[in-house]
N, C-alpha and C positions, 0 to 999 in steps of 0.2 A: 510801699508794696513790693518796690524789686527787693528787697534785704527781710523781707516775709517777715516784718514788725506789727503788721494786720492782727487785729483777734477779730477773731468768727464766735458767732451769738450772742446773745444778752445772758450775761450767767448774773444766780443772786450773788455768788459771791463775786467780785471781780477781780481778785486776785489769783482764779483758779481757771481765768477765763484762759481759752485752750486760745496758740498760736494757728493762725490755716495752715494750710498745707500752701509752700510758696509755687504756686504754678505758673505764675510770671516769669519770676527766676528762670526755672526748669525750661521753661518753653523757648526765651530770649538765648537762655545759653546753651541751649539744643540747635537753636535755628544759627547761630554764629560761626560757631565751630565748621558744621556742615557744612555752610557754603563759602566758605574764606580758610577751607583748608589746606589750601594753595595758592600764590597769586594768579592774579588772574593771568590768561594765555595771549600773549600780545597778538593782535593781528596787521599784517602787512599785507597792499595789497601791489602789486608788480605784475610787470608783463610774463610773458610766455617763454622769454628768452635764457641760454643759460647764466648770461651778465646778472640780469635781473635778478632770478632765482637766488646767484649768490649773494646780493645786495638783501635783498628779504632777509636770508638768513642770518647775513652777518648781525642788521637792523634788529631781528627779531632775541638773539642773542643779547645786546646791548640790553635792551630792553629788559630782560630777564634779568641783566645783572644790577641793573639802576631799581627794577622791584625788588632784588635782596639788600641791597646795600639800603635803600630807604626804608628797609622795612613796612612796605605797602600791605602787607597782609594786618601785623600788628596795629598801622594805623587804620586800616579798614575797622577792624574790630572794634576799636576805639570811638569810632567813627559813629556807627551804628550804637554801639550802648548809648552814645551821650544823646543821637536823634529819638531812642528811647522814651528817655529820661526828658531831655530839653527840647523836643519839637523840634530837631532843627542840628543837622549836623554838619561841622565845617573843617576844611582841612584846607592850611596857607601853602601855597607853595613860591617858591624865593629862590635867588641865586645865591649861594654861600659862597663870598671871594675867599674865606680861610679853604675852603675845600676846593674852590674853583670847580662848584659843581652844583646841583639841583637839591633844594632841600624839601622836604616834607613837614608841616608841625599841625598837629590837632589841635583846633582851637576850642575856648570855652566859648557858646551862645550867648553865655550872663553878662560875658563881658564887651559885647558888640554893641553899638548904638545902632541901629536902622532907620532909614527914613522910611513913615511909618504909613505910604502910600505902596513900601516898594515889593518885593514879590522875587520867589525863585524861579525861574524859568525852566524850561525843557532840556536845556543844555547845563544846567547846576549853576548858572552863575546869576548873580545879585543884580536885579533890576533897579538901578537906582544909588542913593549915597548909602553909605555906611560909613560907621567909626570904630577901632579897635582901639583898648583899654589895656593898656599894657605897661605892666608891673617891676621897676628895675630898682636897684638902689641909687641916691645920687650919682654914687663917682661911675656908676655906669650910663646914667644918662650922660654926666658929663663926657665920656668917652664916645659917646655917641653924636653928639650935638657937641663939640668945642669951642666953635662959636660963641653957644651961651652959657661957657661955663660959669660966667660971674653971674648972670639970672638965677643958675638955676644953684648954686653956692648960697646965693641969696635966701631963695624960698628954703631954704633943707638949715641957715641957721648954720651954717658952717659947718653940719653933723652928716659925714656925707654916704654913712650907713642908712640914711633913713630912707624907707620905701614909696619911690615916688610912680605916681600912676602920669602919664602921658597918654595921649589919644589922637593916633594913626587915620585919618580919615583917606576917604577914597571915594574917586568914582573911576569909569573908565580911561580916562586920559591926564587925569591929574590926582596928585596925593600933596598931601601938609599935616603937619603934626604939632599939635600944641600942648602947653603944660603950665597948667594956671591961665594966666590973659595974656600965655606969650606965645607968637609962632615960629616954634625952632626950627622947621624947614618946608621947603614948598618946591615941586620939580613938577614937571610932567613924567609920566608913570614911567618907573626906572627899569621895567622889566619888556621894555619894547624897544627896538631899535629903529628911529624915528629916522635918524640924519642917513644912515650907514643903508646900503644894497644887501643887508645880512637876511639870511633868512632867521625867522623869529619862530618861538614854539607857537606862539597865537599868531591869527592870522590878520588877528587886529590889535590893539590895545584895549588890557581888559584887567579888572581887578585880582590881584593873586590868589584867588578865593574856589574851591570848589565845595557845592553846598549840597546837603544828604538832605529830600526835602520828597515825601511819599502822601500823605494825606492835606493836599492844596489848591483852593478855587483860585490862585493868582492872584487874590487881591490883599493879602498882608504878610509879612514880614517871614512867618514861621509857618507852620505846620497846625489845624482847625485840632487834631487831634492827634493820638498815637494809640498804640498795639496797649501799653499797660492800661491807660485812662480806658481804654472801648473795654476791655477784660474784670476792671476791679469787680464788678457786679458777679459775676464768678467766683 
């Protein structure tokens, strides 16, 4: 329905049967544009003082420059089509030691496991376990995991072009990743500073996950419905 492949009526002949008019399309990528025509406007909030004042601004600057260099507007957009389409929209955030900096990546929902009790909350984050399904070639898993590079040598057949799927799992305070019936690694969550007095971006330890989630009673995994399924009858 969003790429307007729909036909509208029962024709005798059906080879002449007329395409609709795609008003999903039109509507979705009317309503995008408009409200993600800019990143959003960070808000700081600081005392009355001039110290403070200048702190806000510097903060609220940085900020503007970490939403162009990530490209927050393009992965918003991204974001919203795939809740669309997949019930259910998600974006990882990570620290990149090549950049020594914050990264953003839009994830696909098809390729997540959820535990199938769990629910998105008020704050965007995932009530519960989850798994991520993530797609490398051997010698980049082996570059990843060196440890088991003879494992996973093994399972690939010595061919080490071949496309191997690994699965990320997570809850709040712990992560492991496995690939076939083996576990190539296991930490408590690498994006919180547990041992160290640092301040942390979370205020707790929590999965690198922010989840685009509008039509939900909180009792399962995704979204009951969406904008194109409530419209096709149109």
């Amino acid at each position: 329905y969003y790429l307007g492949l729909q036909k509208e009526g029962v024709q005798a002949n059906p080879l002449n049967t007329p395409v609709a008019d795609n008003l999903l399309f039109e509507a979705l990528e009317t309503f995008i544009p408009a409200t993600l025509a800019k990143n959003p406007e960070p808000v700081v909030f600081t005392d009355d003082t001039e110290e403070g004042e200048k702190v806000a601004t510097a903060t609220k600057t940085l900020l503007q420059y970490h939403a162009d260099i990530l490209n927050m507007r393009g992965n918003c957009n991204l974001v919203v089509r795939k809740w669309a389409i997949d019930y259910l929209g998600i974006m990882k955030t990570c620290w990149d030691d090549t950049l020594s900096d914050i990264q953003d990546d839009v994830r696909d929902a098809k390729d997540f496991v959820f535990d199938p009790e769990g629910y998105v909350d008020m704050s965007a984050d995932f009530i519960g376990y989850l798994g991520e399904r993530i797609t490398v070639s051997g010698e980049r898993l082996c570059e990843i995991f060196p440890k088991s590079e003879t494992y996973i040598t093994v399972m690939c057949e010595g061919r080490m072009g071949t496309r191997c799927t690994y699965t990320e799992w997570w809850n709040d305070d712990y992560t492991f990743t496995t690939f076939k019936n083996k576990v190539l690694d296991k930490s408590k969550n690498p994006n919180f500073n547990y041992e160290e007095k640092a301040p942390n971006h979370f205020g707790r330890p929590k999965k690198p996950y922010t989840f685009f989630s509008v039509f939900s009673f909180g009792d399962q995994p995704h979204d009951i419905t969406g904008l194109i399924e409530q419209n096709i009858s149109n």
